[in-house]
C-alpha positions as CSV (number, residue, x, y, z in Angstrom):
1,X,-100.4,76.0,-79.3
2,X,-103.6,74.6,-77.6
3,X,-106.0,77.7,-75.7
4,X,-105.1,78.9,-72.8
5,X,-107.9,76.9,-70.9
6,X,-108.0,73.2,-71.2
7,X,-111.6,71.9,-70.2
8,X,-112.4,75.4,-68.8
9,X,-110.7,74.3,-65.7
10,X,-106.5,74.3,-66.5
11,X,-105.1,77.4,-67.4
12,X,-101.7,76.6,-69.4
13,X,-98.5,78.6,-68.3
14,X,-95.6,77.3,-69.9
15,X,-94.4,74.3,-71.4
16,X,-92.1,71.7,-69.8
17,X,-91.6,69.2,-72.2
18,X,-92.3,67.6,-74.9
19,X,-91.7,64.3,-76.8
20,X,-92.7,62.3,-79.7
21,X,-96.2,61.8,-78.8
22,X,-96.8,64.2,-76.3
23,X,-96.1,67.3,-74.5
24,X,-96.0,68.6,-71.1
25,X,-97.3,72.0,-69.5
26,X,-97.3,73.5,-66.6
27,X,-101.0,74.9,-65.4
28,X,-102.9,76.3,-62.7
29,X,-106.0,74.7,-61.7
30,X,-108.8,77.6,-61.7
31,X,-111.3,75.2,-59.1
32,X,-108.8,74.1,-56.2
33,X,-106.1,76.9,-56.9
34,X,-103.1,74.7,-57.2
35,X,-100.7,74.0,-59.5
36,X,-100.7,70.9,-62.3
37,X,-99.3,69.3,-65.0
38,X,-101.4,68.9,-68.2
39,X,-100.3,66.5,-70.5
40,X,-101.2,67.3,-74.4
41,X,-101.3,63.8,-76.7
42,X,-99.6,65.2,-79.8
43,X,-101.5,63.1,-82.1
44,X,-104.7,61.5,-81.8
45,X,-103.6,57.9,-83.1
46,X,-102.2,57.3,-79.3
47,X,-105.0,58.0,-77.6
48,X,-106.0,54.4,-76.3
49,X,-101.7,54.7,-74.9
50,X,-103.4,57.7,-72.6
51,X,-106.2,56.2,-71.1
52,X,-104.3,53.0,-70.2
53,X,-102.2,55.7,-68.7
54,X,-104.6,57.3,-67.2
55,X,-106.6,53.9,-66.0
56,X,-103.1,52.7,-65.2
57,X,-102.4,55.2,-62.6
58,X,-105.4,56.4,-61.4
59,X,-105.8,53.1,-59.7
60,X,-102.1,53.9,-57.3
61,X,-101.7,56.2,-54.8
62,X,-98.4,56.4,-53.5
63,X,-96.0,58.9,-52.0
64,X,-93.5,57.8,-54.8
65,X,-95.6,57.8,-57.8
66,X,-96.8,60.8,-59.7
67,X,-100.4,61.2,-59.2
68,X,-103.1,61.5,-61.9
69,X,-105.9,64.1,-61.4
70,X,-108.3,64.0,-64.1
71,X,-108.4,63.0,-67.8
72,X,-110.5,64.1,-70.9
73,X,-110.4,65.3,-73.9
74,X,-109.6,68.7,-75.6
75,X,-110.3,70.0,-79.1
76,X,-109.6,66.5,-80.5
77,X,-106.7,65.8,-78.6
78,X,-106.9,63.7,-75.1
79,X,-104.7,65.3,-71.9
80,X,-104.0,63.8,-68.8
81,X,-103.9,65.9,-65.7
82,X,-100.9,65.1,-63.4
83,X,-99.4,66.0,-59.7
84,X,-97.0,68.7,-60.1
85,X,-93.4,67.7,-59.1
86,X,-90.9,70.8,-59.6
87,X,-87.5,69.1,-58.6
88,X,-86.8,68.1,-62.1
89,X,-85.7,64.7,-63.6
90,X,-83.3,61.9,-62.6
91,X,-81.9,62.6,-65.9
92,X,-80.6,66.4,-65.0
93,X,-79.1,65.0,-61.6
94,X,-76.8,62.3,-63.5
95,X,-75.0,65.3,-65.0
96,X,-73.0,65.5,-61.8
97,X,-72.0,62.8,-59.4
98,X,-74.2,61.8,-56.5
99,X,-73.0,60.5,-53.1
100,X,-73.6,57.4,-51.7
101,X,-76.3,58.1,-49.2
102,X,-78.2,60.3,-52.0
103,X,-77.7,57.1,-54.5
104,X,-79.5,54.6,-52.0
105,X,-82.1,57.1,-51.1
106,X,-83.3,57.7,-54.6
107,X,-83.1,53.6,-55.0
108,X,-85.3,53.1,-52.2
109,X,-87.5,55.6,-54.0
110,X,-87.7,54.1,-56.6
111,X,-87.9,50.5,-55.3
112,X,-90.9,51.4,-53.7
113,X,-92.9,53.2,-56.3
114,X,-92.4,50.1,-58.3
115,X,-93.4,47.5,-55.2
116,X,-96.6,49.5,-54.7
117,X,-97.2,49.3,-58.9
118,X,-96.8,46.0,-58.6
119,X,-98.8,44.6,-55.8
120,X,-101.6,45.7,-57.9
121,X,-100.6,43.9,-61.3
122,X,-99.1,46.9,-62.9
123,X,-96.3,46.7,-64.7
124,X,-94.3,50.3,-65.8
125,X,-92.2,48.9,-69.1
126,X,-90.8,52.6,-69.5
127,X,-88.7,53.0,-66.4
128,X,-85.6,55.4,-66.8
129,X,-84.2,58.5,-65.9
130,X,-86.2,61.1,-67.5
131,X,-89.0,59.1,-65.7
132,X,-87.8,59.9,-62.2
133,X,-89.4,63.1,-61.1
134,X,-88.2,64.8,-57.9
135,X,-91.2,67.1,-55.6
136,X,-90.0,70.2,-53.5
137,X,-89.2,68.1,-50.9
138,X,-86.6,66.2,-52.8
139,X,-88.8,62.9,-53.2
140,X,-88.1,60.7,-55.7
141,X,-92.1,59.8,-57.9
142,X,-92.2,57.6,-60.9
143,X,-93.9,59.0,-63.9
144,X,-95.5,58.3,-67.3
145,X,-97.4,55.3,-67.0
146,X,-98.2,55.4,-70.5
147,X,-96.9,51.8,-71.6
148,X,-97.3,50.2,-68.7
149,X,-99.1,46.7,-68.4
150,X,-101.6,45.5,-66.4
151,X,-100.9,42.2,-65.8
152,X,-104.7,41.1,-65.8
153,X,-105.5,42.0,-69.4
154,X,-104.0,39.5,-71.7
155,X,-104.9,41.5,-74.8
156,X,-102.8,44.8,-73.7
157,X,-99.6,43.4,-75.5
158,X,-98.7,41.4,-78.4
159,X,-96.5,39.0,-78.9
160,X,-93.8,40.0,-80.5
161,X,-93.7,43.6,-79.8
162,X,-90.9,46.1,-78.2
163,X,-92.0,48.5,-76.2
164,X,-89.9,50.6,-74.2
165,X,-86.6,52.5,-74.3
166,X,-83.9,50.1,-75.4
167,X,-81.1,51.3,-73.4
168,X,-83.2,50.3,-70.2
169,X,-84.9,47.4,-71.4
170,X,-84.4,44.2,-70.5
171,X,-83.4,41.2,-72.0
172,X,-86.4,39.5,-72.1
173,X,-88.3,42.9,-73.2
174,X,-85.6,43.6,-75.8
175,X,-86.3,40.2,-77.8
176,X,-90.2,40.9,-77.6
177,X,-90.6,38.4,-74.8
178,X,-93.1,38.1,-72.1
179,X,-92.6,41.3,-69.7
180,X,-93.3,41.4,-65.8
181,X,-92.3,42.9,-62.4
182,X,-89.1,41.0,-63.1
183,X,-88.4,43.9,-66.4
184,X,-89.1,46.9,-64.2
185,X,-86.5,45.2,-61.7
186,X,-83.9,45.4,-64.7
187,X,-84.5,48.7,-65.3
188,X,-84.1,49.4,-61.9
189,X,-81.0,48.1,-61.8
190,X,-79.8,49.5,-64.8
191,X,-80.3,53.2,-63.4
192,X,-78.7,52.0,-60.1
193,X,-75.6,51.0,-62.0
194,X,-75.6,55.0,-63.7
195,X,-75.9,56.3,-60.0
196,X,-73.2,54.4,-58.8
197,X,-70.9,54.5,-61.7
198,X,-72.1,57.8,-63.6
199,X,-72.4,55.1,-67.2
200,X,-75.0,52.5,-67.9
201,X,-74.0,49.2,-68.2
202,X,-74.0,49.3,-72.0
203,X,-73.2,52.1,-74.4
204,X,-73.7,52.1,-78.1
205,X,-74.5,54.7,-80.5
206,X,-77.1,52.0,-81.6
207,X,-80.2,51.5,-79.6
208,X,-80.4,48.0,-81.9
209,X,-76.5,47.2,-80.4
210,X,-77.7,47.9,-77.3
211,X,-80.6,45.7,-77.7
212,X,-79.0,42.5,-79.4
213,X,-75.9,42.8,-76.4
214,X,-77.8,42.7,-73.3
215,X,-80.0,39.9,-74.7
216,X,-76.9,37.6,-74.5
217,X,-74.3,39.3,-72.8
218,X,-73.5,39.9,-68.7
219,X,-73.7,43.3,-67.7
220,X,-70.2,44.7,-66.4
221,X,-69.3,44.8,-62.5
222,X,-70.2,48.1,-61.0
223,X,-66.3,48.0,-60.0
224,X,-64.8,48.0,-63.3
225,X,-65.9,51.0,-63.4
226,X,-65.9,51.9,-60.1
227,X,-63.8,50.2,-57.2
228,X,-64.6,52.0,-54.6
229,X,-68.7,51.9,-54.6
230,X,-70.8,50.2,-52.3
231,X,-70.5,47.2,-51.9
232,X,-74.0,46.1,-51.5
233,X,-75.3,48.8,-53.6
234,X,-72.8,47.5,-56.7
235,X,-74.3,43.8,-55.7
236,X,-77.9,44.9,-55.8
237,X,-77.0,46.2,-59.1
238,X,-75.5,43.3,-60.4
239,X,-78.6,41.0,-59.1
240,X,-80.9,43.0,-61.0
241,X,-79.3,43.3,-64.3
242,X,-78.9,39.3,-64.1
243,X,-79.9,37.8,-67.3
244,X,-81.7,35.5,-66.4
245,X,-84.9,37.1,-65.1
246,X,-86.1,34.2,-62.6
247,X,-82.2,35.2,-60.7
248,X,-83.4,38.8,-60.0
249,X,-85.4,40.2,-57.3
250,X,-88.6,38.9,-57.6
251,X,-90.3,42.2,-58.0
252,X,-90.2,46.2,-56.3
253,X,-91.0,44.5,-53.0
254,X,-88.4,42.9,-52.8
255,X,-85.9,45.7,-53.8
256,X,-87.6,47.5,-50.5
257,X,-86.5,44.9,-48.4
258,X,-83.1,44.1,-50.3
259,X,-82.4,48.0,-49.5
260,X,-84.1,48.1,-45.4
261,X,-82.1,45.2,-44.4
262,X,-78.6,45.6,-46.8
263,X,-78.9,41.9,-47.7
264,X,-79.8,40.4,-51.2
265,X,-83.2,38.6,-51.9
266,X,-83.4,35.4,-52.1
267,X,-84.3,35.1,-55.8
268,X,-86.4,32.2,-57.4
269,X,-83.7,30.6,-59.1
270,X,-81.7,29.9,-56.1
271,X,-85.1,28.5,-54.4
272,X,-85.6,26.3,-57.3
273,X,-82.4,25.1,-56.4
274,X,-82.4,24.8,-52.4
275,X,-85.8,22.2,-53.2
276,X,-83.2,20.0,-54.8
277,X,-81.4,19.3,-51.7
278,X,-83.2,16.0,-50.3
279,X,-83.7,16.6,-46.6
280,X,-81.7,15.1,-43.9
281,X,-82.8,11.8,-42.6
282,X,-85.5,12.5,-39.3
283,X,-83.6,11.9,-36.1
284,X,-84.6,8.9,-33.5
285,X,-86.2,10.9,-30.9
286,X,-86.1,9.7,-27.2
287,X,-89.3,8.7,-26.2
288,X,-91.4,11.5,-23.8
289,X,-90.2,11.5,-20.1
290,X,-93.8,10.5,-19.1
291,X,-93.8,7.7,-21.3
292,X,-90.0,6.6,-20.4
293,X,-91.4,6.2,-16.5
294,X,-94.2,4.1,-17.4
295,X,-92.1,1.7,-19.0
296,X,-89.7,1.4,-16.2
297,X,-93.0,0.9,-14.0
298,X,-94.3,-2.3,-16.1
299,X,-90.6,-3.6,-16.1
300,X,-90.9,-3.3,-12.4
301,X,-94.3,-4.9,-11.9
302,X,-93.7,-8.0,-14.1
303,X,-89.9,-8.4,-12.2
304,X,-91.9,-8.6,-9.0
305,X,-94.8,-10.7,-10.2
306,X,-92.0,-13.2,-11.5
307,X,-90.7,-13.0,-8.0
308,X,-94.0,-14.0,-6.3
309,X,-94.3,-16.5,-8.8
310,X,-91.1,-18.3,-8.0
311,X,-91.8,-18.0,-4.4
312,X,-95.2,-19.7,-5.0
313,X,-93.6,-22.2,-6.9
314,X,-91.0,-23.1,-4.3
315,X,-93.8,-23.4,-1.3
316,X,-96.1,-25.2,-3.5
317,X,-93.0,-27.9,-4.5
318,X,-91.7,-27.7,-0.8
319,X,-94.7,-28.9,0.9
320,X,-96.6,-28.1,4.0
321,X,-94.5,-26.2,6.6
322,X,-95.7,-28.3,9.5
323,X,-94.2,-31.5,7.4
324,X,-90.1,-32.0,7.9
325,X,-88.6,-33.5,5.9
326,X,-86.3,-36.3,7.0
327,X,-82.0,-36.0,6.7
328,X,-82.6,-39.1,4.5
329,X,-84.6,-37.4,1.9
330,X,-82.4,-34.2,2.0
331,X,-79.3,-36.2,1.7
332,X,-80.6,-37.9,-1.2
333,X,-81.8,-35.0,-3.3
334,X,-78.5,-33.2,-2.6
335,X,-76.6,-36.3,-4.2
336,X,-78.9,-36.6,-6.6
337,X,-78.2,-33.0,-7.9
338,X,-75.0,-33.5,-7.8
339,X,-74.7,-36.5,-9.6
340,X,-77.3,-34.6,-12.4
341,X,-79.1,-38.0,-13.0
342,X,-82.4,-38.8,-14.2
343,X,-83.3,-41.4,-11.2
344,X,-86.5,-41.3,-10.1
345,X,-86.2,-40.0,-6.6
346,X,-87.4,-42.8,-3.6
347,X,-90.9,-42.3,-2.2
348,X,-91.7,-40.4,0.5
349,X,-92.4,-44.3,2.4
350,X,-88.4,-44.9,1.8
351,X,-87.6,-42.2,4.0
352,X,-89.5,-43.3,7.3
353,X,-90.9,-39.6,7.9
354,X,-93.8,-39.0,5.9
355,X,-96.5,-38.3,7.9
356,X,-100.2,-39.1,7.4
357,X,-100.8,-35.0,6.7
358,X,-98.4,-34.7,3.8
359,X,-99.1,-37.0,0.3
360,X,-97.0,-39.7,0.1
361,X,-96.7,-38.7,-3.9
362,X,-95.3,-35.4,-3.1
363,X,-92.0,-34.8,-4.4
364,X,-89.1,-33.5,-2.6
365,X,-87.9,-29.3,-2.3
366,X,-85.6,-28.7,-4.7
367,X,-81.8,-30.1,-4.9
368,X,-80.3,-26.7,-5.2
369,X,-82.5,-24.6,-2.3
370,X,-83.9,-27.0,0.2
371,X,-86.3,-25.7,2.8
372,X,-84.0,-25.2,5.7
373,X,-86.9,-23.9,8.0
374,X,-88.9,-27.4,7.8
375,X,-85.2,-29.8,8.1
376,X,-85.2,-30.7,11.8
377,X,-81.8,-31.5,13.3
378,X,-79.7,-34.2,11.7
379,X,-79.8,-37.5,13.0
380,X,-78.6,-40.8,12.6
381,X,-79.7,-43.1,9.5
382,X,-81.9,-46.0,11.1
383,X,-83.8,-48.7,9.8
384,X,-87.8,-47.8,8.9
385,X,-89.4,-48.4,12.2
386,X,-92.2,-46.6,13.6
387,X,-91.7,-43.8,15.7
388,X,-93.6,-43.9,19.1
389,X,-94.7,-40.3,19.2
390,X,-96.4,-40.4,15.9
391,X,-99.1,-41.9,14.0
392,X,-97.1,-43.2,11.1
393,X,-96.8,-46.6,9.5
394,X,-93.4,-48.8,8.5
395,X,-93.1,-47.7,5.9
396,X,-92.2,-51.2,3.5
397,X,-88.9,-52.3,2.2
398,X,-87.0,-50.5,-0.1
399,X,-87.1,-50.6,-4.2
400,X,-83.8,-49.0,-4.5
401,X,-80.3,-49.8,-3.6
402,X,-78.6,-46.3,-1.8
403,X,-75.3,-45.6,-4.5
């Protein structure tokens, strides 16, 4: 038995467990008068396991995670000072079955203890029962950091090495595989499934059995063994004892949220998946209502300049509105059109009412849409003579025979 005073500070009182590398004791701290947990390495070859413990933890603060005081060394043998949690373990509350709303409230405990562990690259390796300690106020705080991994110092594990306790390990862990938040989830889910069904998923009197069946074998359905749990909780379970760690929760966050909202993660197998989908084709958007008036405005300003230029052209090709033109010439055009010849049409001399004003090469309105305005009234056809009240000239005899 170590003296009564550790570091002249911790006064031991009694012990309150112990393992195969350490042991626990209860103590009263003589500087802030409260009461603490020392933890006594058993045997100085693990020393370097409790300073990662203690650098492991010292670095969280959280209202689910057993806090570390102090650490030092005592007579040859290191201790870790520790928060003081007198509700017992996880492991004396699975003697007797637990109801459903105690079940998810010591997940979500759990779940976020672990989130807050890893958000800062630690890693706990050891998670199970007897590692769940309750406070007075029935809180739920993760203990013994003393094999977890911080995920920023490559050296911390080796290849090839199994660390942990194999009934809660997982696959990956068991076969001396690279471990991460994904492991912790496992063990999470493994402690779920003894909540809900009073069991783990596996039972061997072999730790090794234990080991070589998870590594290739499905965990059973929560309602083999129990029909009538929880739904969700039973597919939470199932989730994170999924053997293939890339289709469990990603990590302790998102257990929290899994448990807030009562809906599964979205893990990042099924993401990997959702990326093969190729994306629907991009719709043919209507143009911008702005944009769709401007074009109807430029449609409308080159209809009306194609107006104006077809009224141009038909004054232009008409003449001079103070020239008529004679019944002759309109007669002619309209038979000509009719007829849809090629003839050249007879001078404006041929006609007998050409005036001096007008070109005699001008050529006559259109067939189809004579100018009706300039047509004076119809009269009789006479020979070429010279009118008396104008200034014209005979016009000379004929090149053409009428049809």
């Amino acid at each position: 038995m170590p003296s009564d005073v550790i570091a002249g500070r911790f006064r031991l009182e009694r012990i309150l467990g112990h393992g195969g590398m350490s042991e626990v004791w209860l103590a009263h701290d003589l500087e802030l008068e409260r009461r603490v947990a020392v933890k006594l390495l058993s045997s100085a070859r693990t020393a370097s396991r409790f300073e990662r413990e203690a650098r492991s933890v010292a670095s969280l603060s959280h209202p689910n995670i057993v806090g570390v005081f102090d650490f030092g060394e005592h007579e040859g043998r290191p201790y870790l000072v520790l928060e003081y949690v007198p509700g017992g373990t996880l492991d004396e509350r699975l003697s007797k079955p637990l109801s459903d709303e105690d079940v998810a409230e010591i997940a979500r405990d759990i779940a976020a203890g672990l989130a807050h562990a890893h958000e800062r690259g630690i890693v706990h390796r050891d998670l199970k029962p007897s590692n769940v300690l309750f406070d007075g106020e029935g809180r739920a705080k993760i203990a013994d950091f003393g094999v977890a991994r911080v995920l920023s110092d490559a050296t911390l594990t080796t290849t090839g090495a199994v660390v942990g306790t194999a009934q809660y390990m997982a696959p990956e862990q068991a076969t001396g595989g690279e471990v991460g938040p994904e492991s912790d989830v496992y063990a999470f889910g493994v402690i779920l499934f003894q909540l809900l069904t009073g069991r783990p998923p596996f039972e061997s009197e072999h730790p090794v059995a234990d080991m070589l069946t998870k590594s290739w074998q499905d965990a059973p359905a929560v309602e083999s063994f129990r029909p009538d749990a929880p739904p969700f909780l039973a597919a939470l379970a199932a989730s994170a004892l999924a053997l293939d760690r890339h289709a469990r929760p990603a990590d302790g966050a998102a257990l929290v949220s899994a448990l807030d909202q009562q809906a599964l993660p979205a893990t990042a197998a099924t993401a990997e998946t959702a990326v093969i989908a190729p994306p629907p084709p991009p719709e043919r958007m209507p143009p911008p209502r702005g944009r769709r008036r401007t074009y109807l405005a430029v449609a409308a300003a080159i209809g009306l300049l194609a107006l104006v230029g077809f009224g141009a052209s038909m004054l232009l090709t008409g003449g001079d509105d103070d020239t008529p033109a004679t019944p002759e010439s309109t007669s002619r055009a309209t038979t000509g059109a009719r007829a849809a010849t090629t003839q050249t049409q007879p001078s404006a001399t041929e006609s007998g009412a050409t005036t001096e004003d007008s070109p005699a090469t001008t050529p006559p309105p259109p067939a189809t849409e004579p100018d009706t305005t300039t047509t004076p009234p119809p009269t009789e056809t006479a020979p070429p003579t010279t009118d008396p009240g104008t200034t014209t000239t005979a016009a000379p005899p004929a090149t053409t025979t009428e049809p």
